[in-house]
PyMOL Python script that loads the backbone (N, CA, C, O; Angstrom):
from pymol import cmd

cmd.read_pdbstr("""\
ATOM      1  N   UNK A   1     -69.530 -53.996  15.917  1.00  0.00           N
ATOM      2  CA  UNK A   1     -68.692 -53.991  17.100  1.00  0.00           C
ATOM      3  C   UNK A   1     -69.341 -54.780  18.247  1.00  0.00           C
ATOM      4  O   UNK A   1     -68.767 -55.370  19.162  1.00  0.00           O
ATOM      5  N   UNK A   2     -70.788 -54.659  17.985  1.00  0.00           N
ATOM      6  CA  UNK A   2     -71.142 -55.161  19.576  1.00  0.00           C
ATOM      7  C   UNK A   2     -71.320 -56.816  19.347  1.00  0.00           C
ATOM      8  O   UNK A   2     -71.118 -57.697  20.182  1.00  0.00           O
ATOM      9  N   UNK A   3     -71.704 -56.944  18.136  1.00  0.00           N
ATOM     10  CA  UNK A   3     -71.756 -58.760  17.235  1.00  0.00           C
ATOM     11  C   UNK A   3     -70.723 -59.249  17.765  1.00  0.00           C
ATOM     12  O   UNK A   3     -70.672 -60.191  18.556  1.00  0.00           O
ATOM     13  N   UNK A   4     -69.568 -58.402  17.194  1.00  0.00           N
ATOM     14  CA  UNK A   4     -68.218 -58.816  17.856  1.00  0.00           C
ATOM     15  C   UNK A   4     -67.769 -59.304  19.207  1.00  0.00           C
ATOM     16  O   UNK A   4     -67.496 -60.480  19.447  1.00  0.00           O
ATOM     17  N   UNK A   5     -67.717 -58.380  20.015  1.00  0.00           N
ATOM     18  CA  UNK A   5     -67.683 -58.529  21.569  1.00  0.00           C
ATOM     19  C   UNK A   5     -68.784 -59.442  22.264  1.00  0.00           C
ATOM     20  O   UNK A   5     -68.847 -59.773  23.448  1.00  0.00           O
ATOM     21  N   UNK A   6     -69.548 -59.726  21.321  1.00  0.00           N
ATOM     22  CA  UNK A   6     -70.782 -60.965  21.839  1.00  0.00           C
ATOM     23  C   UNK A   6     -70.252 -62.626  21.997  1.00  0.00           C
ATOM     24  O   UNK A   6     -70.382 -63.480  22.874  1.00  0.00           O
ATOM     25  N   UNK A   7     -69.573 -62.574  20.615  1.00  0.00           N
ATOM     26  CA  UNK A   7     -68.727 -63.508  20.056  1.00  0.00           C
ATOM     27  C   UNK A   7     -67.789 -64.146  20.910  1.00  0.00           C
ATOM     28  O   UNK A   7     -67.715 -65.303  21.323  1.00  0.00           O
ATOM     29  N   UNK A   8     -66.911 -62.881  21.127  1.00  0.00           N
ATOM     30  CA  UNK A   8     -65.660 -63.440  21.776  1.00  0.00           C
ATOM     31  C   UNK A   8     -66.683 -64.133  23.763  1.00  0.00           C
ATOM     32  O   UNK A   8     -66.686 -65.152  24.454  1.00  0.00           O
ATOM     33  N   UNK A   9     -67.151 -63.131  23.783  1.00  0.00           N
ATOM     34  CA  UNK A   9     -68.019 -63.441  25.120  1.00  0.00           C
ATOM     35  C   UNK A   9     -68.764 -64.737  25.415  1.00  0.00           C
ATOM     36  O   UNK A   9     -68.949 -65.357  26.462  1.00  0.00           O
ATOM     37  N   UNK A  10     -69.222 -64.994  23.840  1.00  0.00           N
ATOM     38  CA  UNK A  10     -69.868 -66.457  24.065  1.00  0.00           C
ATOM     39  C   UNK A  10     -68.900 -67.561  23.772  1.00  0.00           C
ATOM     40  O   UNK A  10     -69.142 -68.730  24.071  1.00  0.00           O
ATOM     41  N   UNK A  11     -67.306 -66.998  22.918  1.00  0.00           N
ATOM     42  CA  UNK A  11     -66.214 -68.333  22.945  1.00  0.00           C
ATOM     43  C   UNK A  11     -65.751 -68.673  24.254  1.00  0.00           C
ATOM     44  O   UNK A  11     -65.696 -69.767  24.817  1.00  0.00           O
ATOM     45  N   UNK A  12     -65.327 -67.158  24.750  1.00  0.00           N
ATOM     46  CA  UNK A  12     -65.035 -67.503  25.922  1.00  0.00           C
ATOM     47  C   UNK A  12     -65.572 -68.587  27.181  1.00  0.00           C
ATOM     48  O   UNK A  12     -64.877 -69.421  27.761  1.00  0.00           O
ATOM     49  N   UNK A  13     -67.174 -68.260  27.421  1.00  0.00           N
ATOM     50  CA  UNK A  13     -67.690 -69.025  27.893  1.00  0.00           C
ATOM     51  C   UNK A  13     -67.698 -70.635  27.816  1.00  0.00           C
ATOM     52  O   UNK A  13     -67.640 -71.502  28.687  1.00  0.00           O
ATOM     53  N   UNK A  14     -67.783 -70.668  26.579  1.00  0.00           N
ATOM     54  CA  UNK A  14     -68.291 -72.165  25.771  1.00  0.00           C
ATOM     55  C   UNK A  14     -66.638 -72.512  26.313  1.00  0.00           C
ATOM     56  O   UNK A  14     -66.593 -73.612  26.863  1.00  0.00           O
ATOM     57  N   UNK A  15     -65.516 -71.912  26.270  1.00  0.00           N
ATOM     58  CA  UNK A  15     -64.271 -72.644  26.435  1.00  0.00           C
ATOM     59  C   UNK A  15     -64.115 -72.674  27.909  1.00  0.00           C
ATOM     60  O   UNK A  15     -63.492 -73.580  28.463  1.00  0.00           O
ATOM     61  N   UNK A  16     -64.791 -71.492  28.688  1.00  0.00           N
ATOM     62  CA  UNK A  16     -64.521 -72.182  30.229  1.00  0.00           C
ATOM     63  C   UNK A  16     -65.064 -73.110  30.912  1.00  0.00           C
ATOM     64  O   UNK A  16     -64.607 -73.770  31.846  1.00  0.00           O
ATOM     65  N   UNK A  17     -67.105 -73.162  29.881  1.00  0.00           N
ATOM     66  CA  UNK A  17     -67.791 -74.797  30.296  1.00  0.00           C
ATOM     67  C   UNK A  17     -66.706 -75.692  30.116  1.00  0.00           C
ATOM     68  O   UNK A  17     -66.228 -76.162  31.149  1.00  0.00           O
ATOM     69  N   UNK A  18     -66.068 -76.131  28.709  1.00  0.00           N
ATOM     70  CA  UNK A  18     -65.588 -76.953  28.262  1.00  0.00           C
ATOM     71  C   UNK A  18     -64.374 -77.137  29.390  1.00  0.00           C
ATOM     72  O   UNK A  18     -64.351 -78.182  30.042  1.00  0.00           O
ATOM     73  N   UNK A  19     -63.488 -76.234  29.585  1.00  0.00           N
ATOM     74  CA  UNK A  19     -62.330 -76.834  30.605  1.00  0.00           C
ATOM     75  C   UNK A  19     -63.039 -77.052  32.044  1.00  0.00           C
ATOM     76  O   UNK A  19     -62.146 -77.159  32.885  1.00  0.00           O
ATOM     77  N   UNK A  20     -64.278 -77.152  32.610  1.00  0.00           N
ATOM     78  CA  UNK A  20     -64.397 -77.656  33.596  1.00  0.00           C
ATOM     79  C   UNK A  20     -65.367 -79.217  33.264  1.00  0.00           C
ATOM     80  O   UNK A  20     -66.183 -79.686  34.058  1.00  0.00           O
ATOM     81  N   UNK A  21     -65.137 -79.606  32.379  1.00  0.00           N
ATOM     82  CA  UNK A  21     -65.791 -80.730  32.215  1.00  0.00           C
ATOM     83  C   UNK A  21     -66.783 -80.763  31.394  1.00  0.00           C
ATOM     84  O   UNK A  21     -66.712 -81.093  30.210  1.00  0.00           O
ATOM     85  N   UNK A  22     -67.891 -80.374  32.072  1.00  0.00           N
ATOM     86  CA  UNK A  22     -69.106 -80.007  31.207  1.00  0.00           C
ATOM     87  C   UNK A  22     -69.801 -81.635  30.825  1.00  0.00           C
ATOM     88  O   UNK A  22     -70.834 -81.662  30.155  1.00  0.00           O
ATOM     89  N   UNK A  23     -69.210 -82.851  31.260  1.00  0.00           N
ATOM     90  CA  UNK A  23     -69.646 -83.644  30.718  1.00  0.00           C
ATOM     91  C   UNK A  23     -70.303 -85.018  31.516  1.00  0.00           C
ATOM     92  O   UNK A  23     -70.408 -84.616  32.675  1.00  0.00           O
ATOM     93  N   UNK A  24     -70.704 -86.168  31.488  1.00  0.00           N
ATOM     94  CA  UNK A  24     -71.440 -86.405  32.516  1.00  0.00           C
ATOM     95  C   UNK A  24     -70.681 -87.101  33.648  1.00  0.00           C
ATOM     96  O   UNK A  24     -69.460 -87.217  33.548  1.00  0.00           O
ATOM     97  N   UNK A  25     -71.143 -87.436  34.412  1.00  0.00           N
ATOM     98  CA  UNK A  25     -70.978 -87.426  35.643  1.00  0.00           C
ATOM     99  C   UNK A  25     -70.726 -89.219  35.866  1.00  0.00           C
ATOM    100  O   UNK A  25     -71.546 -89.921  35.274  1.00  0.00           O
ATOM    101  N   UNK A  26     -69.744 -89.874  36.606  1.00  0.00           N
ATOM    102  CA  UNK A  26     -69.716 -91.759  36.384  1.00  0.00           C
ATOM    103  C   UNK A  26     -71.091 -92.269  36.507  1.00  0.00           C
ATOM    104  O   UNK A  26     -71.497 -93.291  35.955  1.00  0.00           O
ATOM    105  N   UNK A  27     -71.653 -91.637  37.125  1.00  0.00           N
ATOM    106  CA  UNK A  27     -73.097 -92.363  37.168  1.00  0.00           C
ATOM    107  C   UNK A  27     -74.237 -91.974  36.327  1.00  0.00           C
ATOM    108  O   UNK A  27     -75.203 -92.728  36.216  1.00  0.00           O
ATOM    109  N   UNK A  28     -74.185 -90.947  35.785  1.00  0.00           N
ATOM    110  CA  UNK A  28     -75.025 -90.283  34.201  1.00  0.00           C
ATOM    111  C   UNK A  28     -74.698 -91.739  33.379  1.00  0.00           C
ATOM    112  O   UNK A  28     -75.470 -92.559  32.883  1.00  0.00           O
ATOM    113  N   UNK A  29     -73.117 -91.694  33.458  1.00  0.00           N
ATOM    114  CA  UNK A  29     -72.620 -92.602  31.971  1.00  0.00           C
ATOM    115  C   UNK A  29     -72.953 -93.924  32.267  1.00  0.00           C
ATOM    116  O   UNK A  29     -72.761 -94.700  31.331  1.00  0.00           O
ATOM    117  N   UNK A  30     -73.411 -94.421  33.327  1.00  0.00           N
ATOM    118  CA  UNK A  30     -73.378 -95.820  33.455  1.00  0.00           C
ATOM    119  C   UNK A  30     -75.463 -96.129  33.011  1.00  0.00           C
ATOM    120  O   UNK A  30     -75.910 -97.045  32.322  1.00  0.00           O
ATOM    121  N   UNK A  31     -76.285 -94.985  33.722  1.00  0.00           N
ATOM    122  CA  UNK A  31     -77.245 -94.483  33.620  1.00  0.00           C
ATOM    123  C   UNK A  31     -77.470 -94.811  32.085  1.00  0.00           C
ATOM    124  O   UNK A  31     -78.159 -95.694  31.576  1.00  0.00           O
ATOM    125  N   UNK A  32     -76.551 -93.675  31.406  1.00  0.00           N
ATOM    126  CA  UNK A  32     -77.224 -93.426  29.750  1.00  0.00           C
ATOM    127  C   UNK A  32     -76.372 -94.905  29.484  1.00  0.00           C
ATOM    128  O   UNK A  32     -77.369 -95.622  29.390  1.00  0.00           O
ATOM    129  N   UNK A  33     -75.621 -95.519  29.363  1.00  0.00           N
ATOM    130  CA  UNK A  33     -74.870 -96.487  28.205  1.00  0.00           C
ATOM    131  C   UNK A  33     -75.462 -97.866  28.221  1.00  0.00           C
ATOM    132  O   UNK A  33     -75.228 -98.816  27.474  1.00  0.00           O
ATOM    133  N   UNK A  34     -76.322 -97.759  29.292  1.00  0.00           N
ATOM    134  CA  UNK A  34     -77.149 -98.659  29.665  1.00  0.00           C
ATOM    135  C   UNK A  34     -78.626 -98.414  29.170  1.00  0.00           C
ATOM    136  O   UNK A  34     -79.087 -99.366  28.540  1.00  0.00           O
ATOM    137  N   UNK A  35     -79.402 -97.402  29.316  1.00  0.00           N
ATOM    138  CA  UNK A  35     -80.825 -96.918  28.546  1.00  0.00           C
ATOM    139  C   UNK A  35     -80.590 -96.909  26.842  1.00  0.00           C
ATOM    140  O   UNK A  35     -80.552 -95.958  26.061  1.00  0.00           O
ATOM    141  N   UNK A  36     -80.462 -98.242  26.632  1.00  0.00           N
ATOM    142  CA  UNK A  36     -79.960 -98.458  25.179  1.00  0.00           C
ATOM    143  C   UNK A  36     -81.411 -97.789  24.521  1.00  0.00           C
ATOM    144  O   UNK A  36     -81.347 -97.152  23.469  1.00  0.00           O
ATOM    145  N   UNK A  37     -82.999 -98.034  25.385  1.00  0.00           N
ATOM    146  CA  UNK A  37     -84.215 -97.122  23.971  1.00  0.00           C
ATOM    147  C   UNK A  37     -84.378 -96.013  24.560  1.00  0.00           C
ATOM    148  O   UNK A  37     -85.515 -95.545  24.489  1.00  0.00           O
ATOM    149  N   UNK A  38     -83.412 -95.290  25.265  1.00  0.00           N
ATOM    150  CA  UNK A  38     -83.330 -94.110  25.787  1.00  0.00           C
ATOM    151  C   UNK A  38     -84.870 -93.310  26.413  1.00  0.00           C
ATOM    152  O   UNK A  38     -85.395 -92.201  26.313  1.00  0.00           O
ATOM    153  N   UNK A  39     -85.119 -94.386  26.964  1.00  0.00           N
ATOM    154  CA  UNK A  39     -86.290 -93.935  27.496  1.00  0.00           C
ATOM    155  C   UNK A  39     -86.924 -93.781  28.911  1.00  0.00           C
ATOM    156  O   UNK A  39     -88.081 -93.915  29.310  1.00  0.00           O
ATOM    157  N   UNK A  40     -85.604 -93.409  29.605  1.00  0.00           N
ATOM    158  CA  UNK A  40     -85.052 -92.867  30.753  1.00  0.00           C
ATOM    159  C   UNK A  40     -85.674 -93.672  32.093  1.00  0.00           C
ATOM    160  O   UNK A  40     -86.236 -93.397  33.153  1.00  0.00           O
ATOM    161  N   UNK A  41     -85.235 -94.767  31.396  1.00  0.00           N
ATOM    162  CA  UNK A  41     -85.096 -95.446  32.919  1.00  0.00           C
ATOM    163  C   UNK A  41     -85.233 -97.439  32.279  1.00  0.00           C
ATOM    164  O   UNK A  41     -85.741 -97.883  31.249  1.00  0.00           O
ATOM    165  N   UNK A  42     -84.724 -97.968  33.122  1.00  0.00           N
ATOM    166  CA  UNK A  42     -84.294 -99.269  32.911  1.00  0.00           C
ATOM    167  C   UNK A  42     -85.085-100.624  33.160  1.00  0.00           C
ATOM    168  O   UNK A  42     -85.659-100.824  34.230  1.00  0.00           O
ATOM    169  N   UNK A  43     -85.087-101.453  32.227  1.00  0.00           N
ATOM    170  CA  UNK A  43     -85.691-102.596  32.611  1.00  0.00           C
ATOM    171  C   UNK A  43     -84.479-103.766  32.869  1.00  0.00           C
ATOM    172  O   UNK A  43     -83.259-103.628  32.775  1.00  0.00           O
ATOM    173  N   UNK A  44     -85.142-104.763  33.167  1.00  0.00           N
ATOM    174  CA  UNK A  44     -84.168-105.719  33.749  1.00  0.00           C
ATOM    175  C   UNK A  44     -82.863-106.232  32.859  1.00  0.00           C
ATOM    176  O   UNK A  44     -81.715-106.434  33.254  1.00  0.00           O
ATOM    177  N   UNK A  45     -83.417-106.375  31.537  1.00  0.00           N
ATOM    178  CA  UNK A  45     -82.240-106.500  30.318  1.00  0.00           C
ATOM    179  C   UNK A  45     -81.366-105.974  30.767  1.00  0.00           C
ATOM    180  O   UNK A  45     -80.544-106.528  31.497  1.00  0.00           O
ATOM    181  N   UNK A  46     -81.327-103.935  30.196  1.00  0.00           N
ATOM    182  CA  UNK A  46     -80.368-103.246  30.467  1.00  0.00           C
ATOM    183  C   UNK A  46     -79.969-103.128  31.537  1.00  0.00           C
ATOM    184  O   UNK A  46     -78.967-102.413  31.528  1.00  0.00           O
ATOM    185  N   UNK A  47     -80.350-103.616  32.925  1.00  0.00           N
ATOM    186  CA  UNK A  47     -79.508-103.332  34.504  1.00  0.00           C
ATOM    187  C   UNK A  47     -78.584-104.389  34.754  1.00  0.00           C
ATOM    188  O   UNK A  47     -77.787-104.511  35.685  1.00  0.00           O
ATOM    189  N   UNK A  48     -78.895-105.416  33.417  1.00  0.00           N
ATOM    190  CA  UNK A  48     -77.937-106.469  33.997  1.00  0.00           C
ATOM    191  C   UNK A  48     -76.138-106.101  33.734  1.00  0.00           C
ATOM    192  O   UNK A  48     -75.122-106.567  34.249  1.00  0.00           O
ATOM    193  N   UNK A  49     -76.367-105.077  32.712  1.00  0.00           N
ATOM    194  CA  UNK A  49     -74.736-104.618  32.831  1.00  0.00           C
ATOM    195  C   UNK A  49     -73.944-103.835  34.175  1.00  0.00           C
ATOM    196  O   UNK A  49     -72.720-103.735  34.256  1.00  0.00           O
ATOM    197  N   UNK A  50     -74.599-103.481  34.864  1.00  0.00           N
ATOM    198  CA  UNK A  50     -74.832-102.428  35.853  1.00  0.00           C
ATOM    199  C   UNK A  50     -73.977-103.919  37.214  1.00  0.00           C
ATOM    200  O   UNK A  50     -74.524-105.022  37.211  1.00  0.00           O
ATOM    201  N   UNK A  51     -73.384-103.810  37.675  1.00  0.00           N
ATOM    202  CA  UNK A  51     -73.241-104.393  38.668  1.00  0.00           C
ATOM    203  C   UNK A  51     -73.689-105.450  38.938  1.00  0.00           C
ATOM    204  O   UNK A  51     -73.187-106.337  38.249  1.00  0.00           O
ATOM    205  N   UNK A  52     -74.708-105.922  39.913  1.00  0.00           N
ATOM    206  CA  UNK A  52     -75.248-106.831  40.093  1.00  0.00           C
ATOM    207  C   UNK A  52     -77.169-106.323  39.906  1.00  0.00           C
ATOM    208  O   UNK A  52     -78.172-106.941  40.264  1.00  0.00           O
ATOM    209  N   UNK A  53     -77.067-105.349  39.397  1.00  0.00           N
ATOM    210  CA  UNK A  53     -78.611-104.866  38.843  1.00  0.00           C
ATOM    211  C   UNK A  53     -79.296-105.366  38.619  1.00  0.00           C
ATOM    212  O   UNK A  53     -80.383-105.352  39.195  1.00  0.00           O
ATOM    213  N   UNK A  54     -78.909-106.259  37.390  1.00  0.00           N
ATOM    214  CA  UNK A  54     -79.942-107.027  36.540  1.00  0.00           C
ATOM    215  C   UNK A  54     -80.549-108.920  37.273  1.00  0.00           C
ATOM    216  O   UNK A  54     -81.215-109.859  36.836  1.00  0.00           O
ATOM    217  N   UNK A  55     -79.539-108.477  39.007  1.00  0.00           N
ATOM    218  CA  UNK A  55     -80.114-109.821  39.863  1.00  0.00           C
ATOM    219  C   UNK A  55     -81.006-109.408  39.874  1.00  0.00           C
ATOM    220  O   UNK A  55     -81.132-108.186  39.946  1.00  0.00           O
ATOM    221  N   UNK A  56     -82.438-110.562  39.782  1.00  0.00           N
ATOM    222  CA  UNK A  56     -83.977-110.342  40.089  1.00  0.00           C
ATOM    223  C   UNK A  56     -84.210-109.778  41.466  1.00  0.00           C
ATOM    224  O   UNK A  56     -84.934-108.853  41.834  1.00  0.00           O
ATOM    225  N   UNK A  57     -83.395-110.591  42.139  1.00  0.00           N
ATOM    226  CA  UNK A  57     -83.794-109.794  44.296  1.00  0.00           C
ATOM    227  C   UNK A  57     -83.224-108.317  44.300  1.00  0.00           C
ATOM    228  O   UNK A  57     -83.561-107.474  45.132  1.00  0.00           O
ATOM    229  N   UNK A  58     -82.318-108.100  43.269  1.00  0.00           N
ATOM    230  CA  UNK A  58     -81.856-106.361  43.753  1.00  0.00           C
ATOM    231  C   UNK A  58     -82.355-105.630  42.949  1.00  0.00           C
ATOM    232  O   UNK A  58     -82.495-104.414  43.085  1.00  0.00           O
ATOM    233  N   UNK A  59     -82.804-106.540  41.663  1.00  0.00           N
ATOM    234  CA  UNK A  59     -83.618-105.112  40.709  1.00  0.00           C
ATOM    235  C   UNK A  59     -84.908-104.831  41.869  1.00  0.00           C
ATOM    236  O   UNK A  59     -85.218-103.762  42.394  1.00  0.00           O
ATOM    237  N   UNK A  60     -85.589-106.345  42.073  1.00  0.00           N
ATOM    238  CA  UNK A  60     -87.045-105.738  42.359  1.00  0.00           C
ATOM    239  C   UNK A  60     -86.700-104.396  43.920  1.00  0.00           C
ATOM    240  O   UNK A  60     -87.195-103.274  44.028  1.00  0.00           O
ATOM    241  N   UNK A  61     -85.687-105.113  44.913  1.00  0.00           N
ATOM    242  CA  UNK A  61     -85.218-104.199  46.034  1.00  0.00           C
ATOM    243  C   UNK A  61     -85.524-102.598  45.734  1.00  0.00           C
ATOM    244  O   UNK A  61     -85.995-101.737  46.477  1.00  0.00           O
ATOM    245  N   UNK A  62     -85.092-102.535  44.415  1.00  0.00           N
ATOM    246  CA  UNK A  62     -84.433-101.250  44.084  1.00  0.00           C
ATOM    247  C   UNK A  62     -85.308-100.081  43.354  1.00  0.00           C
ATOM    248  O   UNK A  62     -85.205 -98.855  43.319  1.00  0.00           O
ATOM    249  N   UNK A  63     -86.328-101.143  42.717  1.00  0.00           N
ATOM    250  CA  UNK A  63     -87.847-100.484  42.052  1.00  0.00           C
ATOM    251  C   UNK A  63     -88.523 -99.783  43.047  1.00  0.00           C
ATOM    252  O   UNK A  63     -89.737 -99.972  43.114  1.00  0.00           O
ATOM    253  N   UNK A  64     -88.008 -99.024  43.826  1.00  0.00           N
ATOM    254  CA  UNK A  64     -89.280 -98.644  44.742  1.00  0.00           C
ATOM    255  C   UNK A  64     -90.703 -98.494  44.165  1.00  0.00           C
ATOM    256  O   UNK A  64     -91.727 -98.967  44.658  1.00  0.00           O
ATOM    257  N   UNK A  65     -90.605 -97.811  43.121  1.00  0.00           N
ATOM    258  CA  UNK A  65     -92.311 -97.559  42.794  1.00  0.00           C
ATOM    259  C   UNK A  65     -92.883 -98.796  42.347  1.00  0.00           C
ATOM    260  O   UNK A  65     -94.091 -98.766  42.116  1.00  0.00           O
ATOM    261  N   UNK A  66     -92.130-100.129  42.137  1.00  0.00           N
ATOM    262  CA  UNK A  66     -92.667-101.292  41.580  1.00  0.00           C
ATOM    263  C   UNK A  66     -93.486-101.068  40.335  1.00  0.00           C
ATOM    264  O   UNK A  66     -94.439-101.721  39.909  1.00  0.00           O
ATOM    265  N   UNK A  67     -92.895 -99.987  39.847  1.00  0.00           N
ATOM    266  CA  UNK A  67     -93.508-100.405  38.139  1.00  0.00           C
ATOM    267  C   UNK A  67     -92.695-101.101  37.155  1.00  0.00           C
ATOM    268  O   UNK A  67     -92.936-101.153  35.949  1.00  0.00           O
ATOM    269  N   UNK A  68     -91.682-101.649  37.782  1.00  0.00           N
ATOM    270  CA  UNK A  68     -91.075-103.087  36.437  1.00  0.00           C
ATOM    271  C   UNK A  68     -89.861-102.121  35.843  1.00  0.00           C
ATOM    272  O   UNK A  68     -89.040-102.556  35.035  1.00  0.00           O
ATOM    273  N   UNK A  69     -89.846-100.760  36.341  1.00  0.00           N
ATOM    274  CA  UNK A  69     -88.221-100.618  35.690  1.00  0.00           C
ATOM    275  C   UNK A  69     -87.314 -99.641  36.813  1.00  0.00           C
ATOM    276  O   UNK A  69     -87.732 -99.382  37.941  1.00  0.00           O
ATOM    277  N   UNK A  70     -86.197 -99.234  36.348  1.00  0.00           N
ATOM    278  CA  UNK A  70     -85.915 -98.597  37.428  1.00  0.00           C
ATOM    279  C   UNK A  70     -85.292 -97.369  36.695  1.00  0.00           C
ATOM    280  O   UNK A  70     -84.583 -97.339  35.689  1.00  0.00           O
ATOM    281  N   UNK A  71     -85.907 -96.052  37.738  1.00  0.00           N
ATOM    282  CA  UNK A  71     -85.584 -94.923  37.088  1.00  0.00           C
ATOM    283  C   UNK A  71     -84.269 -94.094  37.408  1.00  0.00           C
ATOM    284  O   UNK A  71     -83.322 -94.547  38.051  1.00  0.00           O
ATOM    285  N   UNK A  72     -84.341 -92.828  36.876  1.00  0.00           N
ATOM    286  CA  UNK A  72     -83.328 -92.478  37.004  1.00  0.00           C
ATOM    287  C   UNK A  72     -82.910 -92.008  38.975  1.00  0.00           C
ATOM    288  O   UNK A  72     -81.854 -91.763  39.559  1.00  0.00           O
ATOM    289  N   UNK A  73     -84.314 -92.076  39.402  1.00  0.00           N
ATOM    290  CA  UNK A  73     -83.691 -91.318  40.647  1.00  0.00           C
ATOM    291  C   UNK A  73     -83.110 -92.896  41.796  1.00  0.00           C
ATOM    292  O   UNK A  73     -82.438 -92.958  42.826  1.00  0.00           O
ATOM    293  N   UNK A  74     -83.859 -94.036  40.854  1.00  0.00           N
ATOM    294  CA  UNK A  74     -84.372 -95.324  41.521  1.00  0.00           C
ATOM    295  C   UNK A  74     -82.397 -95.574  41.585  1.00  0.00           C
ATOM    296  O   UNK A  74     -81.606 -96.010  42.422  1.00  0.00           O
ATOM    297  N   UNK A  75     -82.325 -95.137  40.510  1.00  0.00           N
ATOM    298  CA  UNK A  75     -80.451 -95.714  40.090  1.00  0.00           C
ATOM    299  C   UNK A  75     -79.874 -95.280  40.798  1.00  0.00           C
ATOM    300  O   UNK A  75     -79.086 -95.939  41.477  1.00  0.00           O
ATOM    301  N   UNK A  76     -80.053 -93.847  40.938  1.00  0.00           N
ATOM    302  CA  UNK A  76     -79.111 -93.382  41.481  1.00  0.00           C
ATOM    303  C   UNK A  76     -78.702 -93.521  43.384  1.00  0.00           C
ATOM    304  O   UNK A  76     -77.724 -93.286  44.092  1.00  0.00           O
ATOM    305  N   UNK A  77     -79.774 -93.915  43.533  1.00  0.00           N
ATOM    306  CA  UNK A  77     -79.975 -94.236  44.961  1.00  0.00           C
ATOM    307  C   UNK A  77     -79.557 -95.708  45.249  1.00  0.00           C
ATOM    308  O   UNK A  77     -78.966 -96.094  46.258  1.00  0.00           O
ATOM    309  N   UNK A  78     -79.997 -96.529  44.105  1.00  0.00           N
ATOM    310  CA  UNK A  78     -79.008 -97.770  44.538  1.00  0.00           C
ATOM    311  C   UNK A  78     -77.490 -97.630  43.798  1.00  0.00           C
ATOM    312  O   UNK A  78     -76.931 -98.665  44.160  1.00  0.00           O
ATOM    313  N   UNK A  79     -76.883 -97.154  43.256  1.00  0.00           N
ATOM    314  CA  UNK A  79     -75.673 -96.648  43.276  1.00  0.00           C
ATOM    315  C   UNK A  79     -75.048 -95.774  44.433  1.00  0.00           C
ATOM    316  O   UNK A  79     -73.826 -95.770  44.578  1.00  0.00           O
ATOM    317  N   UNK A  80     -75.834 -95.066  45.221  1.00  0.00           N
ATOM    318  CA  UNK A  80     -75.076 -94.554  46.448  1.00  0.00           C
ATOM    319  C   UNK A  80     -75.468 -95.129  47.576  1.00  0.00           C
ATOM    320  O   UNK A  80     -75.180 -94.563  48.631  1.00  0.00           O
ATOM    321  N   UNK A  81     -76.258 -96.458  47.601  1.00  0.00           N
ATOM    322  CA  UNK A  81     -76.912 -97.410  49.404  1.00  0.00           C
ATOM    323  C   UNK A  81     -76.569 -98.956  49.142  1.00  0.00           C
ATOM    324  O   UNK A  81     -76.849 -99.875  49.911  1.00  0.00           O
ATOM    325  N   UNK A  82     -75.751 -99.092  47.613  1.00  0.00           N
ATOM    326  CA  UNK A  82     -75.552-100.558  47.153  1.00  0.00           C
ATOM    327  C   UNK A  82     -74.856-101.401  48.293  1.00  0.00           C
ATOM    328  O   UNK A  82     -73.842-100.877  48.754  1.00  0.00           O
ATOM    329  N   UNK A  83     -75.158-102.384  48.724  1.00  0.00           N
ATOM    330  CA  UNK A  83     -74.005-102.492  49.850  1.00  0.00           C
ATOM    331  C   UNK A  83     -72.634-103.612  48.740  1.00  0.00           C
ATOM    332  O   UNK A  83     -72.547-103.348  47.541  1.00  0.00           O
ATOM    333  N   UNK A  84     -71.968-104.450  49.190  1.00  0.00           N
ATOM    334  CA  UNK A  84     -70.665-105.280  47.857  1.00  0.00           C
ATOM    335  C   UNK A  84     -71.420-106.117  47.259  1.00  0.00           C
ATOM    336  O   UNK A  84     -71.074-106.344  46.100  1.00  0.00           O
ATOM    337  N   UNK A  85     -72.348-106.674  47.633  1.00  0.00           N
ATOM    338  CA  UNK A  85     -72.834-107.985  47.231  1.00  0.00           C
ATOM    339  C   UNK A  85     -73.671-107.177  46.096  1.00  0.00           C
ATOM    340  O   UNK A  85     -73.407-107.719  45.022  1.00  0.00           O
ATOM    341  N   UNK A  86     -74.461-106.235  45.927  1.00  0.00           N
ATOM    342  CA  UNK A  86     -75.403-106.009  44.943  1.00  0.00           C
ATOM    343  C   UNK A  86     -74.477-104.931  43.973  1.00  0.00           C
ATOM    344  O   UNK A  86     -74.958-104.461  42.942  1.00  0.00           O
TER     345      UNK A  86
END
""", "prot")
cmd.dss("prot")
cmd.show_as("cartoon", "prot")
cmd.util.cbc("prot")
cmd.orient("prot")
């Protein structure tokens, strides 16, 4: 009985994650579809799909830590301060 009522408790759940989305976010997906060796964070190759990313003056802009790739927090910050041109 109690297996039971566990069950329905954990479908339930799993079906109310699922109707609120549960899934990533426009900028996760642009993030992951781009980290093609999934190794969480980007070099110049993969940013060139990204907007104007993969320009040499806005990747390096955008590297703050200047270690040659750009991470996930690096992205996300030039995705929300990009001005049209980049």
């Amino acid at each position: 009985m109690i297996l039971c009522v566990l069950s329905i408790m954990l479908a339930s759940y799993a079906l109310n994650a699922f109707s609120r989305g549960g899934g990533m976010d426009f900028k996760d997906g642009l993030f992951w579809g781009s980290d093609l060796d999934r190794n969480e964070r980007l070099d110049r190759d993969e940013a060139k799909s990204i907007f104007n990313l993969g320009n040499k003056q806005v990747y390096n802009k955008h590297d703050t830590n200047r270690d040659g790739y750009i991470t996930k927090t690096e992205f996300y910050n030039y995705i929300n301060t990009r001005t049209k041109d980049e």
